[in-house]
C-alpha positions as CSV (number, residue, x, y, z in Angstrom):
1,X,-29.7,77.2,8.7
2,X,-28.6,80.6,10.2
3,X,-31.4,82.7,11.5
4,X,-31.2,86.1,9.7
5,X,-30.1,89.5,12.0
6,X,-32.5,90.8,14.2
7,X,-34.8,88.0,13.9
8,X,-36.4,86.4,16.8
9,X,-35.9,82.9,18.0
10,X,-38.5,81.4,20.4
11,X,-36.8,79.7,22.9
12,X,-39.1,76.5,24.9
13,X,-40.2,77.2,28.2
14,X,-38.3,75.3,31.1
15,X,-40.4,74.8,33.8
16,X,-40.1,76.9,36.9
17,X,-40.4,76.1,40.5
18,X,-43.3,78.2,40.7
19,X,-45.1,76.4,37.4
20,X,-44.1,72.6,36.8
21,X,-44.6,71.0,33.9
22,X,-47.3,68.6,33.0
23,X,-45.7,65.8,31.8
24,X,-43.4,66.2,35.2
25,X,-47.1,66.5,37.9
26,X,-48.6,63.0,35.6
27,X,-45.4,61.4,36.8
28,X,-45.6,58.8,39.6
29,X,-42.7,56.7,41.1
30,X,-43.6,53.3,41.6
31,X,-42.1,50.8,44.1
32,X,-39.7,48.1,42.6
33,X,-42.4,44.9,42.1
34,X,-40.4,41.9,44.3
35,X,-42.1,38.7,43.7
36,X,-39.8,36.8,45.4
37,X,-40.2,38.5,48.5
38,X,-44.2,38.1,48.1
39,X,-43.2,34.2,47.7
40,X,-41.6,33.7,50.4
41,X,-44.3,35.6,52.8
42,X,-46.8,33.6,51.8
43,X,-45.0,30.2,52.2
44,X,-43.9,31.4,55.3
45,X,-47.9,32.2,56.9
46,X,-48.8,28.4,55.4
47,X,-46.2,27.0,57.5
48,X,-47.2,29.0,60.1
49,X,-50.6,28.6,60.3
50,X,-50.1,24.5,59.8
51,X,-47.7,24.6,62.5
52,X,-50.9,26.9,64.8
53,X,-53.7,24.5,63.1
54,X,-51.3,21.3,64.5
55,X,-51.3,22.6,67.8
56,X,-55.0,23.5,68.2
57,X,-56.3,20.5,66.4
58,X,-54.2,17.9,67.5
59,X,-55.4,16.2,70.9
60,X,-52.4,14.6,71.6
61,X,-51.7,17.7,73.0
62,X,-54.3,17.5,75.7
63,X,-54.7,21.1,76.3
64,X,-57.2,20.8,78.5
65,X,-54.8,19.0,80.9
66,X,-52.2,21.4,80.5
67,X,-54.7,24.0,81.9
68,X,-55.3,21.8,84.8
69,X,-51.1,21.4,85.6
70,X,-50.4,24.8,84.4
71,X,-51.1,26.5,87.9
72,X,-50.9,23.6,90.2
73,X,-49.1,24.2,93.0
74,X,-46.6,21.3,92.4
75,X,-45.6,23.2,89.6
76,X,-45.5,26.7,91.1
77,X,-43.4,25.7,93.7
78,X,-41.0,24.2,91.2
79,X,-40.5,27.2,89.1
80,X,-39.9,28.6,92.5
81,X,-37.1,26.8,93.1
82,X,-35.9,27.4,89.7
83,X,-36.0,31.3,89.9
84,X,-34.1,30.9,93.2
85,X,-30.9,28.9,92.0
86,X,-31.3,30.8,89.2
87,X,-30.9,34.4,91.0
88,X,-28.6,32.9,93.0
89,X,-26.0,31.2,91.1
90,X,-26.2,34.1,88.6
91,X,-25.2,36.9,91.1
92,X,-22.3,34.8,92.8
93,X,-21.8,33.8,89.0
94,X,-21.5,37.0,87.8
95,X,-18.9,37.8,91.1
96,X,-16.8,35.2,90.6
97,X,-16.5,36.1,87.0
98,X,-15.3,39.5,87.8
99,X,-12.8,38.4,89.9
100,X,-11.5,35.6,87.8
101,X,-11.5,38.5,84.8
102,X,-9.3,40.9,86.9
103,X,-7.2,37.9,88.1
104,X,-7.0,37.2,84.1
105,X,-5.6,41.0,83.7
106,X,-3.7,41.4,86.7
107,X,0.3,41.7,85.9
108,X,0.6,38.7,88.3
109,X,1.8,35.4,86.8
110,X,0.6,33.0,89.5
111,X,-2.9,35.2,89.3
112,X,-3.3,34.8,85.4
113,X,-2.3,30.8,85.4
114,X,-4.5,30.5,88.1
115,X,-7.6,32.0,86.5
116,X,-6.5,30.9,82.9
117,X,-6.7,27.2,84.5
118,X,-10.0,27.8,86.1
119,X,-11.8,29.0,82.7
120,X,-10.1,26.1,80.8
121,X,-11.2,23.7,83.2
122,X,-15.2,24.8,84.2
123,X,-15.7,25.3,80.3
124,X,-14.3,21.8,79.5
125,X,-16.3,19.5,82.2
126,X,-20.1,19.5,81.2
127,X,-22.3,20.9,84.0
128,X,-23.7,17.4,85.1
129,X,-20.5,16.0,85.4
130,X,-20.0,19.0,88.1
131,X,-23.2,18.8,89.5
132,X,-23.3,14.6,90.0
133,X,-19.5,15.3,90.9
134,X,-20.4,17.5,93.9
135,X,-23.5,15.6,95.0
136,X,-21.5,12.5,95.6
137,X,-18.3,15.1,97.2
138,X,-18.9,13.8,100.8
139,X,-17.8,10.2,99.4
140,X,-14.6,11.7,98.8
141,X,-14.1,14.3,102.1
142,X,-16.3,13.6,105.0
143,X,-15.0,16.7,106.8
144,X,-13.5,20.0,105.5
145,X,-11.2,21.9,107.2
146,X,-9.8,25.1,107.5
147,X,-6.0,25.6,109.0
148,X,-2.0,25.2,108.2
149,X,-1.6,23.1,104.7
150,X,0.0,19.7,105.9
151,X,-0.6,21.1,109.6
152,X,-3.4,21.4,112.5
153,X,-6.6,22.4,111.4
154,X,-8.1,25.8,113.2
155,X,-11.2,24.3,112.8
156,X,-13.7,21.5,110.9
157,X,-17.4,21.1,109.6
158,X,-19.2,18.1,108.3
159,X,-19.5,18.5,104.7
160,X,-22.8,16.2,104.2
161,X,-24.6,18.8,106.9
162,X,-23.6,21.7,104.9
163,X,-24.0,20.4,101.1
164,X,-28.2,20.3,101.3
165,X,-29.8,19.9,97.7
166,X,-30.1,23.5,97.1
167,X,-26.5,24.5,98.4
168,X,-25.4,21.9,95.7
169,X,-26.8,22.7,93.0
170,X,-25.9,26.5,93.4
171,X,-22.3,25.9,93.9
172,X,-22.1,24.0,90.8
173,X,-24.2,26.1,88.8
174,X,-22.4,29.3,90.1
175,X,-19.0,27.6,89.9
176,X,-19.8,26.6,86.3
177,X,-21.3,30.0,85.2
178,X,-18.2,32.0,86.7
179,X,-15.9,30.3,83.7
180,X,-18.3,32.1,81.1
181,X,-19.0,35.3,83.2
182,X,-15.1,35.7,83.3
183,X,-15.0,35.8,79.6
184,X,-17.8,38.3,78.7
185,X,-16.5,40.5,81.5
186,X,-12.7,40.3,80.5
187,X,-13.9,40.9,76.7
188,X,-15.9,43.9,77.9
189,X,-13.3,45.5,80.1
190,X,-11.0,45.2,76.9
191,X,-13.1,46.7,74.2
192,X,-12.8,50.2,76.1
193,X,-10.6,52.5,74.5
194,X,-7.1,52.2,75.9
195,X,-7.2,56.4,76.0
196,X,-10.1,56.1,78.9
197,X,-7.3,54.1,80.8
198,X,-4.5,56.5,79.8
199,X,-7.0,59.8,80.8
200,X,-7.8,58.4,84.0
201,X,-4.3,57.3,84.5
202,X,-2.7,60.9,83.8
203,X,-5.3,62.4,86.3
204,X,-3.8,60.6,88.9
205,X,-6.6,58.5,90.1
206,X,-6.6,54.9,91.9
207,X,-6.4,51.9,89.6
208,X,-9.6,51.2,92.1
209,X,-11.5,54.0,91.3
210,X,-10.6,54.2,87.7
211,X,-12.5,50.5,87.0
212,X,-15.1,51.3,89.3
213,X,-16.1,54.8,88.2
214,X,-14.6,55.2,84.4
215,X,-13.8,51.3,82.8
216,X,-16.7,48.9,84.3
217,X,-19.3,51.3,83.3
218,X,-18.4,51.8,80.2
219,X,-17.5,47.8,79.9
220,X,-21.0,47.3,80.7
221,X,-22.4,48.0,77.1
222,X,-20.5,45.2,75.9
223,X,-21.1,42.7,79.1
224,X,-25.1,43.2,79.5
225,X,-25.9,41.7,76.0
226,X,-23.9,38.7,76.3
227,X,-23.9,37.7,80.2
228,X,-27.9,38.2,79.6
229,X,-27.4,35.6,76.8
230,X,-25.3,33.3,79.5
231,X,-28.2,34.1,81.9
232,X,-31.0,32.5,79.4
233,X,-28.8,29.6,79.1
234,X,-28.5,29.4,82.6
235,X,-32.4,29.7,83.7
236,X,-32.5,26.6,80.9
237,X,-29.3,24.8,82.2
238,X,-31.3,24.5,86.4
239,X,-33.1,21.9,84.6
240,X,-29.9,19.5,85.8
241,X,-30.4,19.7,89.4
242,X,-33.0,17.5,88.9
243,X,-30.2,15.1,88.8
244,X,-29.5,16.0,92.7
245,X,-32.6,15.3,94.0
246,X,-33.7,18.7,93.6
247,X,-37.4,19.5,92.4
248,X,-37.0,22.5,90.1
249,X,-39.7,23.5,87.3
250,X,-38.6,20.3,85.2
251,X,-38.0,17.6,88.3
252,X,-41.3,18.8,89.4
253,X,-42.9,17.8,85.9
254,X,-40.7,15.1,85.8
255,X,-42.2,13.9,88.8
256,X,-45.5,14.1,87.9
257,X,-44.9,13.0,84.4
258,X,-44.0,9.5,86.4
259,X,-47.1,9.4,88.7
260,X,-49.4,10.4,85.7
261,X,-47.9,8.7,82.2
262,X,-50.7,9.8,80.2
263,X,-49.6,13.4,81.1
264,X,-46.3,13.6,79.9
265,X,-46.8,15.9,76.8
266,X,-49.2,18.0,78.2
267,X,-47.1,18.1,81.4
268,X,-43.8,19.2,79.3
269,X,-45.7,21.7,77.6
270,X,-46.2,23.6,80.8
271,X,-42.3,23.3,81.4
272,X,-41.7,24.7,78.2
273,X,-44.2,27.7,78.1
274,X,-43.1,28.7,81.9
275,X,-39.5,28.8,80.5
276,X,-40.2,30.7,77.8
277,X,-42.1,33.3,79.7
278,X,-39.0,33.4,82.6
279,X,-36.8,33.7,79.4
280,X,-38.8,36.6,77.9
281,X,-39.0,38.3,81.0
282,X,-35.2,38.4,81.1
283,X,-35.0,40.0,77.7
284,X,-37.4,42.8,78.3
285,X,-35.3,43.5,81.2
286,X,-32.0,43.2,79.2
287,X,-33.9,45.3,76.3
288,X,-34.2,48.2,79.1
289,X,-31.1,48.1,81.0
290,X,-29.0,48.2,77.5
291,X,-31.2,51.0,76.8
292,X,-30.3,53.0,80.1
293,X,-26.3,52.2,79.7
294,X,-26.5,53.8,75.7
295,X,-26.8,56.9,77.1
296,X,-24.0,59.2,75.6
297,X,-22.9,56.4,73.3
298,X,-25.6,56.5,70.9
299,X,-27.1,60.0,69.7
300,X,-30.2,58.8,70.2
301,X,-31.9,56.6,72.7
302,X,-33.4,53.1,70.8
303,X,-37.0,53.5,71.1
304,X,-39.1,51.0,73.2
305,X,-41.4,48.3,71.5
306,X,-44.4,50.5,72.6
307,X,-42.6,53.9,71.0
308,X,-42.2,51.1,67.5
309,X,-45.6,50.4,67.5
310,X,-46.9,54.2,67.7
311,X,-44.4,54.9,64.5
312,X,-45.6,52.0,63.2
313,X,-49.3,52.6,63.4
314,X,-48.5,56.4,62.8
315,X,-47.1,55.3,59.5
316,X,-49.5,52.9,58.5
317,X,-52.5,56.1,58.9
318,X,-50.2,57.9,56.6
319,X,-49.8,55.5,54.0
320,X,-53.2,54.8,54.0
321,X,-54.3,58.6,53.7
322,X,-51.6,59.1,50.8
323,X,-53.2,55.4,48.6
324,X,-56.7,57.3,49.2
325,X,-56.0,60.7,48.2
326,X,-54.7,59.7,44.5
């Protein structure tokens, strides 16, 4: 029905920015109820505390004894020897991965057949087969030489004076670890943009400096994370010298473990908490030196875990504040 001229229609207020409506200021949006994910938390903290109730209660576990091996100087100067092949066969590791990588993308035939064979090889032959192989290596040459192939020798050394325990077991373990190194390394130098290779080249600068100064560096995002990870394995893998009559962190408990039967578990749960402190170490390092080479790639640096638990806290007081003020 038409309104008749001149009349006057009354229109319903819209709410302004200025005056909301009611019906809009009782509203309240509510979080989407997950019971599944409520589920599964709480399974997860039974397990959890089961699996921490196990270890407490249980005294199979002898913790009492594992305090008394924990720090014992038998043990310290195994872990000792650990961190030192350890450092040591990851550094010339790490080396002789770069050189195999470059060898891998040189334009030289002989170079790339050469290095291709290396990889295939070192990441075929499991680690104690090179480590037992080396150990018994003066059986097979008494003396090396240095000099014309198939002609006089400018000079020879006595391989069973040179090859000590420790020499061993870092030329297998660096010898080994190059295969892998030369992988991550040649992956990283190839995820750089091929226009960083073709702005360096137009400038006119050495192939030298061009890797040095504009390629490796920027390779090195990609390399830390996963040589770091070949670097866990690798503090885990100098559990094998043991096999060369050399007393790292696990021959040591090893050792004891024989002297002492009724030690054994206790005695391997001092190896495995001292790795998994070396190991965490490692991480933290890797956490900050990824963190310094994300500079310029990222807009903004990843915060550290003490930065996470500020926010988190931080957010936690304001959550709290908001539940109590409605």
């Amino acid at each position: 029905m038409s309104e008749p001229p001149g009349a006057t229609v009354s229109l319903p207020e819209t709410p302004t920015a200025d005056q909301p409506s009611q019906a809009l200021t009782a509203q309240r949006v509510l979080p989407l109820r997950r019971p599944g994910r409520w589920i599964a938390t709480a399974v997860v903290l039974v397990l959890a505390a089961q699996f921490v109730h196990g270890l407490v209660s249980n005294p199979f576990y002898q913790w009492d004894r594992f305090g008394y091996w924990f720090l014992r100087p038998t043990i310290l100067d195994g872990l000792l020897i650990t961190l030192e092949v350890t450092a040591y066969s990851a550094v010339l590791g790490l080396i002789g991965g770069i050189v195999l990588a470059l060898a891998r993308l040189s334009k030289s035939p002989v170079l790339r057949a050469v290095s291709w064979t290396y990889v295939w090889a070192f990441r075929s032959i499991p680690l104690i087969v090179v480590l037992i192989f080396l150990y018994n290596f003066s059986a097979l040459y008494k003396t090396l030489s240095v000099g014309v192939p198939f002609g006089p020798a400018f000079f020879a050394f006595d391989e069973s004076k040179l090859a000590t325990d420790m020499v061993i077991a870092v030329v297998g373990l660096s010898l080994h670890e190059a295969a892998y190194a030369a992988e991550v390394v040649r992956g990283g130098i190839l995820s750089v943009d091929q226009g960083q290779h073709e702005a360096a080249g137009a400038l006119g600068l050495p192939k030298a400096y061009q890797f040095r100064k504009i390629v490796f560096p920027q390779a090195l995002r990609s390399i830390i994370p996963n040589y770091v990870n070949q670097l866990i394995g690798l503090v885990k893998g100098t559990s094998l010298v043991f096999y060369v009559s050399l007393l790292d962190l696990f021959g040591a408990a090893q050792t004891m473990g024989s002297t002492y039967p009724g030690d054994i578990v206790p005695l391997l749960l001092v190896v495995t908490v001292w790795y998994l402190i070396v190991t965490s170490v490692v991480s933290v390092i890797q956490f900050y030196v990824e963190r310094y080479y994300a500079r310029g790639a990222t807009r903004g640096l990843p915060p550290t875990p003490l930065q996470k638990l500020r926010t988190g806290l931080t957010d936690l007081r304001a959550r709290i504040r908001k539940e109590a003020a409605v």
